[in-house]
C-alpha positions, 0 to 999 in steps of 0.5 A: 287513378281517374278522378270518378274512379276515385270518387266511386272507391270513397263513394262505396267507403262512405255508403257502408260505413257501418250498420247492419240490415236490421230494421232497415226501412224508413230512415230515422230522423236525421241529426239536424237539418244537414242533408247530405241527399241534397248535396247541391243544396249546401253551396250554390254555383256563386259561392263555390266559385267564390270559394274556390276561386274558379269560374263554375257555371253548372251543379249536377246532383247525382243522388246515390243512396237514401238513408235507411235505419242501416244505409248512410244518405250520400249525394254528389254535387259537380260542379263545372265551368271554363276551362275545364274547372271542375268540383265534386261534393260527395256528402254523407249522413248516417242514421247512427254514429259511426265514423270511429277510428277504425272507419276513418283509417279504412277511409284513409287508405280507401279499404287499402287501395290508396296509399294513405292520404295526410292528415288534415289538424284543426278541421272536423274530427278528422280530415284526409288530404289526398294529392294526385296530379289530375284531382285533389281530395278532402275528406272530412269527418264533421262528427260521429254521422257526418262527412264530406268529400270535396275533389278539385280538378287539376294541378293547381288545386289547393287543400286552401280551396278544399278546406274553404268548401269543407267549412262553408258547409260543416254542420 
């Protein structure tokens, strides 16, 4: 599976999350600060290639839904630079709690699609590792309304260097 194929599937997963269409409008007030329509925002090119460890000169953001009273805000932010290195931050907030446990192991399989990707211990309320030869994922749950996921390029990527990105921008 193509690294975008990837993101598009965790992308529709992490959009729809929850909710229904009532009241939808006007988003409610966010849980803090955190703004997970600005993904580009949370870490700039000097310290995700610090981060990282790769040498990255461009961020692209890609804004992919606003929040509403029932739809999660989510953006992406790619990150690219020499020789091919390339980074994606997808982040997510929802107006209401619902990452629950059923939500988390839909994300796991991404809705059945993907085997299920290994569990991270100690970071956020749950994180998921996810191998495949070209890219490399982490899915992390922060709390109840938010969550990230940061995709490395290449074969030589580490749940060491998606872990450092995960941190750099939990709430």
């Amino acid at each position: 599976m193509t690294r975008l194929t990837i993101l598009a599937a965790l992308a529709g997963v992490l959009a729809g999350c929850g909710g229904d269409d009532a009241g939808a409008g006007a988003a409610p007030p966010a849980a803090s600060d955190w703004d997970a329509a600005a993904a580009c925002a949370m870490l700039d090119l000097g310290k995700m290639s610090s981060l990282t460890g790769l040498s990255l000169e461009t961020a692209k953001l890609t804004p992919m839904a606003p929040m509403t009273a029932s739809t999660a805000a989510v953006s992406m932010c790619e990150y690219s630079g020499t020789g091919g290195a390339t980074v994606t931050l997808l982040t997510r907030e929802a107006p209401f709690d619902d990452a629950t446990p059923e939500a988390i192991q839909q994300a796991r399989t991404a809705n059945g699609l993907m085997d299920p990707a290994e569990d991270v211990p100690g970071l956020g309320k749950a994180a998921l590792w996810r191998a495949a030869p070209m890219a490399k994922s982490l899915q992390v749950f922060f709390d109840e309304r938010r969550s990230v996921v940061v995709t490395l390029g290449g074969s030589e990527a580490t749940l060491e260097q998606a872990s450092a990105v995960a941190r750099a921008v939990e709430p």
